[in-house]
MITIKE-457602 format. One line per field, with one value per residue (C-alpha): residue number from 1; residue in one letter; z, y negated, x. Coordinates in nm, 3 decimals. Layout:
BEGIN
papa <- c(NUM ...)
tido <- c(A ...)
c3 <- c(Z ...)
c2 <- c(Y ...)
c1 <- c(X ...)
% end
This chain:
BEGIN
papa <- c(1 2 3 4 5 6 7 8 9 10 11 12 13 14 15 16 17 18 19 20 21 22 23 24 25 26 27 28 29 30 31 32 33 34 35 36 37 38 39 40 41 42 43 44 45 46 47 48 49 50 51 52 53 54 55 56 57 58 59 60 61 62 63 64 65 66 67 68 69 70 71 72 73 74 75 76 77 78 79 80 81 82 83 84 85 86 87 88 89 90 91 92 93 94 95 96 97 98 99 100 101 102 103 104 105 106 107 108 109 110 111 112 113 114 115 116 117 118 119 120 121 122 123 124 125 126 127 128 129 130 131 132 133 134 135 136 137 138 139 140 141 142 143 144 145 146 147 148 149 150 151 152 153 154 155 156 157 158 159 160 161 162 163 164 165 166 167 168 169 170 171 172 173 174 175 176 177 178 179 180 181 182 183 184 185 186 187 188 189 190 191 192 193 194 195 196 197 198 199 200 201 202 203 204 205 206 207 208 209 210 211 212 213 214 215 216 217 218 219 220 221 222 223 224 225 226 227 228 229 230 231 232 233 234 235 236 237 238 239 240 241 242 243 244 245 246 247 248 249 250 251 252 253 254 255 256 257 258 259 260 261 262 263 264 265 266 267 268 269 270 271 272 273 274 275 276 277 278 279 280 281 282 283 284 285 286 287 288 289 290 291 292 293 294 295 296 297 298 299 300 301 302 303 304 305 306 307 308 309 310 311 312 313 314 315 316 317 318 319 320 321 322 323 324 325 326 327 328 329 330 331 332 333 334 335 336 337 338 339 340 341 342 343 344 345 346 347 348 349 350 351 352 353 354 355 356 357 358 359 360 361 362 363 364 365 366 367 368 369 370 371 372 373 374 375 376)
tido <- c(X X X X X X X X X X X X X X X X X X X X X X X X X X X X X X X X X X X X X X X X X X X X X X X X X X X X X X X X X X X X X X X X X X X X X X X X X X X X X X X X X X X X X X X X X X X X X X X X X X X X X X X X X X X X X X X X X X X X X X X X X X X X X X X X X X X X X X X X X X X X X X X X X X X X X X X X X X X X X X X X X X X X X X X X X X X X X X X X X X X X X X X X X X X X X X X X X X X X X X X X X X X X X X X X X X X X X X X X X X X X X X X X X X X X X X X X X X X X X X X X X X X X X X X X X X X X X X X X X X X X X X X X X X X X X X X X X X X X X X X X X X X X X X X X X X X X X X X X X X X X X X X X X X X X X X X X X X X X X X X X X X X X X X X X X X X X X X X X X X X X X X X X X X X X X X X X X X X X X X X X X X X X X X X X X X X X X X X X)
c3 <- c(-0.590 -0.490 -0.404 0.008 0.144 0.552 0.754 0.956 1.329 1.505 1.537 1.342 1.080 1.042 1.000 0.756 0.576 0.557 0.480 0.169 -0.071 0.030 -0.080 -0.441 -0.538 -0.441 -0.694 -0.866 -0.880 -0.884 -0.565 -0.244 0.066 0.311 0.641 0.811 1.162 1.002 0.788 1.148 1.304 1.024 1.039 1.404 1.497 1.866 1.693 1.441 1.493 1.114 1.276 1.508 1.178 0.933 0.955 0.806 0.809 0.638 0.431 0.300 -0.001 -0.008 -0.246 -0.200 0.133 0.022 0.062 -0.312 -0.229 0.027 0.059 0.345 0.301 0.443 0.482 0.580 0.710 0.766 0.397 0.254 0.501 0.320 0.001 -0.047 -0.162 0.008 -0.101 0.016 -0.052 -0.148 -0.041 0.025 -0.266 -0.405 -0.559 -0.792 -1.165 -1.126 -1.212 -0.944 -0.634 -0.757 -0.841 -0.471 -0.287 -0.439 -0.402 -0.039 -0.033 -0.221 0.042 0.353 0.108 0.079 0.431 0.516 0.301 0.035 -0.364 -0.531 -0.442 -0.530 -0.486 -0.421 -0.147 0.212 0.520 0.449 0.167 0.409 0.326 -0.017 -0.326 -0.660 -0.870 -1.111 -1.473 -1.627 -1.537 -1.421 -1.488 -1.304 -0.906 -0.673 -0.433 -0.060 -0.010 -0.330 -0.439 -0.675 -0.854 -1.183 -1.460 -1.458 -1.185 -1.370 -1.652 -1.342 -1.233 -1.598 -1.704 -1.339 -1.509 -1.321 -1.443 -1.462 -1.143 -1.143 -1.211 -1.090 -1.249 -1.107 -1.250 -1.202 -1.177 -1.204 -0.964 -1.162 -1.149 -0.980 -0.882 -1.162 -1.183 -1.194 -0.943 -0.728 -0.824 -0.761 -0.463 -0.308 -0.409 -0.220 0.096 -0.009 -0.086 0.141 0.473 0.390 0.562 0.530 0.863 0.912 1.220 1.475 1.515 1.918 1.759 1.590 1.883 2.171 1.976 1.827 1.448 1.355 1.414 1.259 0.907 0.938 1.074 0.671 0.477 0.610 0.424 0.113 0.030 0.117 -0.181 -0.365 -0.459 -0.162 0.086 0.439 0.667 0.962 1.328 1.632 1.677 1.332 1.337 1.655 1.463 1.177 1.351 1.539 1.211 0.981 1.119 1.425 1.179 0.904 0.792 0.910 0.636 0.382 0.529 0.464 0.670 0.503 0.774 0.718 0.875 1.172 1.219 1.114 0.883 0.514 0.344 0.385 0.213 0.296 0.121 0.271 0.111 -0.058 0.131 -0.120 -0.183 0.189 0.223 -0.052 0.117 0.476 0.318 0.511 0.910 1.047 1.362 1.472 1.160 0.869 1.054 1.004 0.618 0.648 0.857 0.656 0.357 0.504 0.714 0.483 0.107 0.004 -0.308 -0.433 -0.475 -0.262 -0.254 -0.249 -0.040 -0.062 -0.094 0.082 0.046 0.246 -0.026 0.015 0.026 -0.290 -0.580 -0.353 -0.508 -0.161 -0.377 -0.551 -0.136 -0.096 -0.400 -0.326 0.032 -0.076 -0.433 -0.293 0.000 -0.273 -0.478 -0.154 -0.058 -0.418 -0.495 -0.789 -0.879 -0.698 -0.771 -0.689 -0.515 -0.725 -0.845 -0.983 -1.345 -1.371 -1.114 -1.382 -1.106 -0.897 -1.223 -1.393 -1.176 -1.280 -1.672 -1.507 -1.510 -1.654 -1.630 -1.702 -1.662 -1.521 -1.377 -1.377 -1.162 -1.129 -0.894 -1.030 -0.927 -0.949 -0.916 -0.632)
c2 <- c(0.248 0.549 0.504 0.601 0.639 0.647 0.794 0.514 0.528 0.210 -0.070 -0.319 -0.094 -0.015 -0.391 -0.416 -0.152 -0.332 -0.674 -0.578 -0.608 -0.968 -0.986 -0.786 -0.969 -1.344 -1.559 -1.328 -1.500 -1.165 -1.011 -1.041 -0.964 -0.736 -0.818 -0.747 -0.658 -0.459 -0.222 -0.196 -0.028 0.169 0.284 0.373 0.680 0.551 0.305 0.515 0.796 0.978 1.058 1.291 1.509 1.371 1.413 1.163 0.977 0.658 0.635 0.298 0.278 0.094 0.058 -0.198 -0.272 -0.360 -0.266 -0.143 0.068 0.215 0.492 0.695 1.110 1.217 1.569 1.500 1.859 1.754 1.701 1.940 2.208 2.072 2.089 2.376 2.264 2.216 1.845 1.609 1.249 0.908 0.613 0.271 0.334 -0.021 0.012 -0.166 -0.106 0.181 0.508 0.622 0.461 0.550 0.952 0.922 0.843 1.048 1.387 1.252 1.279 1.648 1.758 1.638 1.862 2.136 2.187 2.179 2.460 2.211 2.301 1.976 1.572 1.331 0.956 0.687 0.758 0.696 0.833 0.853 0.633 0.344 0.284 0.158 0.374 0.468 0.284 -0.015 0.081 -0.157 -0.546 -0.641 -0.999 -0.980 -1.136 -0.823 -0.778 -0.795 -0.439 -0.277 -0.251 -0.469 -0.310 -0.413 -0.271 0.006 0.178 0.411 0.484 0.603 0.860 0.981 0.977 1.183 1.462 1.297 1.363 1.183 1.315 1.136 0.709 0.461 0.160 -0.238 -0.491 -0.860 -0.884 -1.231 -1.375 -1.531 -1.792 -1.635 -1.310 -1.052 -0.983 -0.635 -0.571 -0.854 -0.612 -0.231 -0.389 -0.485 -0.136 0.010 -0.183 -0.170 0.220 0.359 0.077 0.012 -0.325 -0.550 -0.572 -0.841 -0.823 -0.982 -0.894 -0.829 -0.586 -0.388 -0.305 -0.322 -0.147 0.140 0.002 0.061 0.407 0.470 0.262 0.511 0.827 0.705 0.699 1.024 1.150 0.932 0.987 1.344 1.454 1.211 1.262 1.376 1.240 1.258 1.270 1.018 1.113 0.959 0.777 0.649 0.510 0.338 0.152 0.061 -0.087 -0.324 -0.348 -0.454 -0.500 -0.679 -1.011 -0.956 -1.273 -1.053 -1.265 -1.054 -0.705 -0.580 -0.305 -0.125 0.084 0.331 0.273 0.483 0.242 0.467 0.325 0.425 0.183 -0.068 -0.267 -0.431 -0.739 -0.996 -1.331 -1.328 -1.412 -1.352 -1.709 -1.769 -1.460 -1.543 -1.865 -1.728 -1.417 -1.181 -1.331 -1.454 -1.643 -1.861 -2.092 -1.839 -1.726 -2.063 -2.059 -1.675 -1.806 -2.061 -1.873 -1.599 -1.859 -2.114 -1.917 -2.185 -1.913 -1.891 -1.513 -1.185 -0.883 -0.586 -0.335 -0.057 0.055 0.305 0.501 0.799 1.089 1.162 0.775 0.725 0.730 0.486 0.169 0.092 -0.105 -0.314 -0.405 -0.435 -0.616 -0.866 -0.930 -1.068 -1.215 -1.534 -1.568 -1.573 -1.825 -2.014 -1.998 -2.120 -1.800 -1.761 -1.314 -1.071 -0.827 -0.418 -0.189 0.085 0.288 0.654 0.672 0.933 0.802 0.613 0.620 0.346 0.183 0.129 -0.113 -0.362 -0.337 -0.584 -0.851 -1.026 -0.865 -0.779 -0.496 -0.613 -0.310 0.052 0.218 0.639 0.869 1.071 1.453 1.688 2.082 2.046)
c1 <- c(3.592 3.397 3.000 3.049 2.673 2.632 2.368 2.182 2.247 2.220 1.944 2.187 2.235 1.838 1.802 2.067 1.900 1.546 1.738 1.911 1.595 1.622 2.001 1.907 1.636 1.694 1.576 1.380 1.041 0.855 0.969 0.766 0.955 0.754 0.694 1.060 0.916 0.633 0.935 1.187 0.849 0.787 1.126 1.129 1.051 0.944 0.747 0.562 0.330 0.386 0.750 0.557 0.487 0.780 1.139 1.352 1.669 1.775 2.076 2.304 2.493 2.874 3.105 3.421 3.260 2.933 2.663 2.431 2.185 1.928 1.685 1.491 1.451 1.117 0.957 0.615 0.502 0.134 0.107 0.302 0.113 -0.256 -0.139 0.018 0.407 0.732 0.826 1.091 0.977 1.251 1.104 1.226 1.493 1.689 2.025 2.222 2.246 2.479 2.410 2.670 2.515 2.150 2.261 2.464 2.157 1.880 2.225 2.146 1.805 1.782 2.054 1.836 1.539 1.750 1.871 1.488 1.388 1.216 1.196 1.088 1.184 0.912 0.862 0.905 0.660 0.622 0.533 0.163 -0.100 -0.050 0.336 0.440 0.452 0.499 0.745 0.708 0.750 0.556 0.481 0.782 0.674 0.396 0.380 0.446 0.122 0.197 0.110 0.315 0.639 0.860 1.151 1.408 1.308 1.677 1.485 1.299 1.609 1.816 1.586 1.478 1.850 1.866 1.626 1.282 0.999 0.644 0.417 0.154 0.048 -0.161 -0.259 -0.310 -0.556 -0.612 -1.017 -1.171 -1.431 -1.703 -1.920 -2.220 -2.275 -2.386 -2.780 -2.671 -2.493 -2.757 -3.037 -2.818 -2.781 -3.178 -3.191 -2.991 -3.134 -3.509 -3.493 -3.242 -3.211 -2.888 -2.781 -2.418 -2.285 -2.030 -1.767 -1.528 -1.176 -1.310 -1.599 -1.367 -1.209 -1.457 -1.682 -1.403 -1.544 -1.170 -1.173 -1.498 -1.351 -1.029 -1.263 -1.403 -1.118 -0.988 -1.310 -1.281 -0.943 -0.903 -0.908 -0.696 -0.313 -0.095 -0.314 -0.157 -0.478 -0.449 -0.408 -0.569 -0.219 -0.176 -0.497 -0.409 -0.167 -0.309 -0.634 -0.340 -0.106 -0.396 -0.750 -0.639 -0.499 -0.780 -0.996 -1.310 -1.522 -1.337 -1.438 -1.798 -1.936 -2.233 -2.452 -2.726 -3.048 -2.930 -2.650 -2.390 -2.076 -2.113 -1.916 -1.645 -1.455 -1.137 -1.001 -0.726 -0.644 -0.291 0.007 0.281 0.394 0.418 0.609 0.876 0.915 1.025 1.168 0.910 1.119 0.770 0.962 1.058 0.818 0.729 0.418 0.268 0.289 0.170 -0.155 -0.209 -0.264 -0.445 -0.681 -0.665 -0.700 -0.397 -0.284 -0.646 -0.641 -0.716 -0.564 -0.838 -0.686 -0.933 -1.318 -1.412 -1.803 -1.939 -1.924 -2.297 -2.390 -2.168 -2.466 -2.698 -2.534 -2.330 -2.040 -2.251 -2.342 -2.002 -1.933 -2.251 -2.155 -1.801 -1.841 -2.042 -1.757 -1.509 -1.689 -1.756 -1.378 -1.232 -1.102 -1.013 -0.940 -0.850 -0.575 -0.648 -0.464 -0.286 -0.537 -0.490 -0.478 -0.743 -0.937 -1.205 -1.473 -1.297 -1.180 -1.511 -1.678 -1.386 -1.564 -1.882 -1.566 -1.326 -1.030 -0.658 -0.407 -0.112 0.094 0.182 0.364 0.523 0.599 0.855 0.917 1.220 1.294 1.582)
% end
């Protein structure tokens, strides 16, 4: 039979669309499910501010009736306008190991590019640095992170067989917590509070928003990441959302705030305490009981790891040893909570600045994942 792929228009169809991960990857011990309310807002263009600057449209895969594959087209104009490029981004791609449902849906894609005036398709990536991205082509037996994505190991031969080409990588590591915290990074850090009146601030969930802290932590990463691989800079409306989305559920003792002596943010740093295991058990469907195992975990540290979701410094604060604050405000709360390591965020492969402080620590590579990239 044919490879028939379908346009998403309905609200039952969007859901069978985020669902079908679940159906392709039961069993697999490695897969983490996302958060299934958290992808139908993402997906909604009443429920997500990037639509206001994206296009996109979501396409299914059938063949025999069935459905084998899924991905979402997206022309993010606010990017391509800063960086100079006409780009039409896959994302949330899963297909079967057939080279005719994977070649269908990425002909979809380029043809939703095409009609748009783009000249290159590039992903997997998302709406902006907030979504999932890049693709997994290396630790496939590693535990997926909550906020990445998990994929079989015929992903990558499909596009390169498809004439993809390597863009650009970044690069996960497992970092252990030790015993006590390092005398170096102990001593960096009275520096950095003796010489420059630098001071750990820690928060409420109800400070972050009576006082407008989140938009102040996203007003800095707009700054710190600006100049990092197709960074999407974040509106007023996005940040809105992700100060609900994330900072609004956050275990506040695993955020550190680092103010000048003005009082003005210069550093923050966001951890969260893993969830996966609590996710694979209610397959990512929080109601009507999988939020309890989800709390639990995140409340109760029941996995024994954290997930550090990004650092973020002022640029002109950045040689004043403000990680090592970061780093010696939540080392002891690790210790203190039993955790055990924490597992990065992708990191860019060239990036060895954000890399290096992992070298005071025990640690191990685990994954690599691509984004791929294509003349159209």
């Amino acid at each position: 039979m044919a490879v028939t792929i379908k346009r998403i228009t309905s609200r039952l169809e969007l859901r069978s669309f985020v669902d079908f991960p679940n159906r392709l990857y039961k069993g697999n011990p490695y897969f983490v499910p996302k958060i299934f309310m958290d992808e139908m807002d993402t997906l909604t263009p009443s429920r997500n501010p990037a639509f206001q600057f994206s296009e996109a449209a979501k396409f299914l895969a059938y063949k025999d009736g069935e459905i084998v594959g899924r991905v979402a087209a997206i022309v993010n104009h606010r990017a391509n306008d800063k960086w100079n490029h006409k780009e039409v981004r896959f994302g949330w791609i899963d297909f079967i190991d057939d080279p005719e449902v994977s070649k269908a849906l990425i002909d979809k894609v380029a043809e939703f590019g095409r009609q748009r005036g783009m000249e290159r398709i590039v992903g997997p990536l998302g709406f902006t640095d907030f979504d999932p991205e890049g693709m997994l082509v290396d630790g496939f037996d590693q535990l997926c992170t909550m906020a990445l994505i998990y994929n079989h190991p015929y992903y990558p031969k499909h596009l390169e067989a498809m004439g993809f080409q390597k863009e650009i990588d970044w690069l996960e590591y497992k970092v252990f917590v030790p015993e006590k915290l390092p005398e170096k990074i102990e001593r960096v850090s009275r520096v950095a509070q003796e010489r420059y009146g630098y001071r750990v601030r820690k928060i409420t969930s109800k400070e972050v928003k009576r006082e407008g802290l989140g938009y102040k932590i996203f007003d800095l990463i707009n700054k710190n990441y600006d100049v990092l691989y197709n960074y999407t800079p974040l509106t007023e409306e996005l940040i809105d959302k992700y100060v609900g989305s994330y900072l609004g559920v956050l275990d506040m003792n695993f955020v550190s705030l680092i103010e000048d002596k003005d009082g003005e943010l210069a550093g923050v740093g966001i951890t969260m305490p893993s969830i996966t295991k609590a996710l694979q058990k209610c397959g990512g469907k929080l109601f009507p009981t999988g939020w309890i195992d989800v709390m639990d975990s995140l409340y109760f540290h029941r996995e024994g790891s954290v997930e550090m979701l990004l650092i973020a410094v002022r640029p002109e604060s950045r040689p004043h040893g403000l990680l090592a604050m970061i780093l010696g405000d939540l080392i002891p709360r690790f210790i203190k909570a039993g955790i055990s390591f924490g597992e990065t965020n992708a990191e860019l492969e060239s990036n060895k600045a954000v890399q290096s402080p992992w070298d005071m620590f025990e640690k191990e590579y685990t994954k690599r994942r691509r984004t791929y990239i294509k003349d159209l």
